[in-house]
C-alpha positions as CSV (number, residue, x, y, z in Angstrom):
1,X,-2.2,-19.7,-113.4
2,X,-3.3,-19.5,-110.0
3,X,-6.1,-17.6,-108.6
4,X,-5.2,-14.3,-107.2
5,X,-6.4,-13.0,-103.7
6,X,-6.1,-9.3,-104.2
7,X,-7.3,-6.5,-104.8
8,X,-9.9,-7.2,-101.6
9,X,-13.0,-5.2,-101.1
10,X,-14.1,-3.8,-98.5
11,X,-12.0,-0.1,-98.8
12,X,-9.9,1.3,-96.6
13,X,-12.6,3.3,-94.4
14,X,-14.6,-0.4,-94.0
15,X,-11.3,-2.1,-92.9
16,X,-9.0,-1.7,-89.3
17,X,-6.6,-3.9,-90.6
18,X,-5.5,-0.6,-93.1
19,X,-4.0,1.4,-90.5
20,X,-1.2,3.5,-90.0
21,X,0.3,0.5,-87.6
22,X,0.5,-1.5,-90.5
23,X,2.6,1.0,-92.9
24,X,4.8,1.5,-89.5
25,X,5.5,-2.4,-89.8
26,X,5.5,-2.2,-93.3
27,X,8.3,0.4,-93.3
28,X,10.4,-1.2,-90.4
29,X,10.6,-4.6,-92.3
30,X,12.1,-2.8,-95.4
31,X,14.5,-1.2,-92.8
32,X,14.9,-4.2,-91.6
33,X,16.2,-6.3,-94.7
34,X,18.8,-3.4,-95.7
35,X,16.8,-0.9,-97.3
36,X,16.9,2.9,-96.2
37,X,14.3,4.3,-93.4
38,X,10.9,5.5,-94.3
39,X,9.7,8.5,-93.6
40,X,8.0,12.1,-94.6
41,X,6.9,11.8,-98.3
42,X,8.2,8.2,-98.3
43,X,5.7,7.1,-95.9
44,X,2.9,8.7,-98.1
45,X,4.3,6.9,-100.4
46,X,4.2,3.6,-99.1
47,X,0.8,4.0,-98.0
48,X,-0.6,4.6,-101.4
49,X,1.9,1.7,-102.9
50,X,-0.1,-0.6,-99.9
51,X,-3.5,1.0,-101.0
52,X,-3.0,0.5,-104.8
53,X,-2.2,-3.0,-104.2
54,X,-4.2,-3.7,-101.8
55,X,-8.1,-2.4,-102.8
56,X,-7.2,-1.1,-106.7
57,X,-8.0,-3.2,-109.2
58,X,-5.9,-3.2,-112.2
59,X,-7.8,-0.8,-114.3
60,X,-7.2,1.8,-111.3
61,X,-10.5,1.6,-109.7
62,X,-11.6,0.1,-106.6
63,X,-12.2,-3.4,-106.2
């Protein structure tokens, strides 16, 4: 098995890289490959999706 990569410290607040840009581009690329737009609670949505996967580890705390 490989090593993983994520989740990544530092959190969200630390990190400019976690920013609403990137959910924008996140959400366009899914547009982009066929699935339906992104928006409202969807959004939200896919912000906390990014987050979880992103900085949570898998016990549901931060990394």
């Amino acid at each position: 098995m490989t090593e993983r990569h994520y989740p990544i410290p530092p959190q969200p607040d630390d990190d400019p890289r976690f920013s609403f840009g990137l959910i924008w581009d996140v959400a366009r690329l899914l547009e982009q490959h066929g699935y339906p737009p992104i928006d409202g609670d969807d959004f939200v949505d896919l912000r906390q999706a990014l987050y979880r996967f992103l900085y949570t580890d898998r016990d549901g705390g931060a990394s």
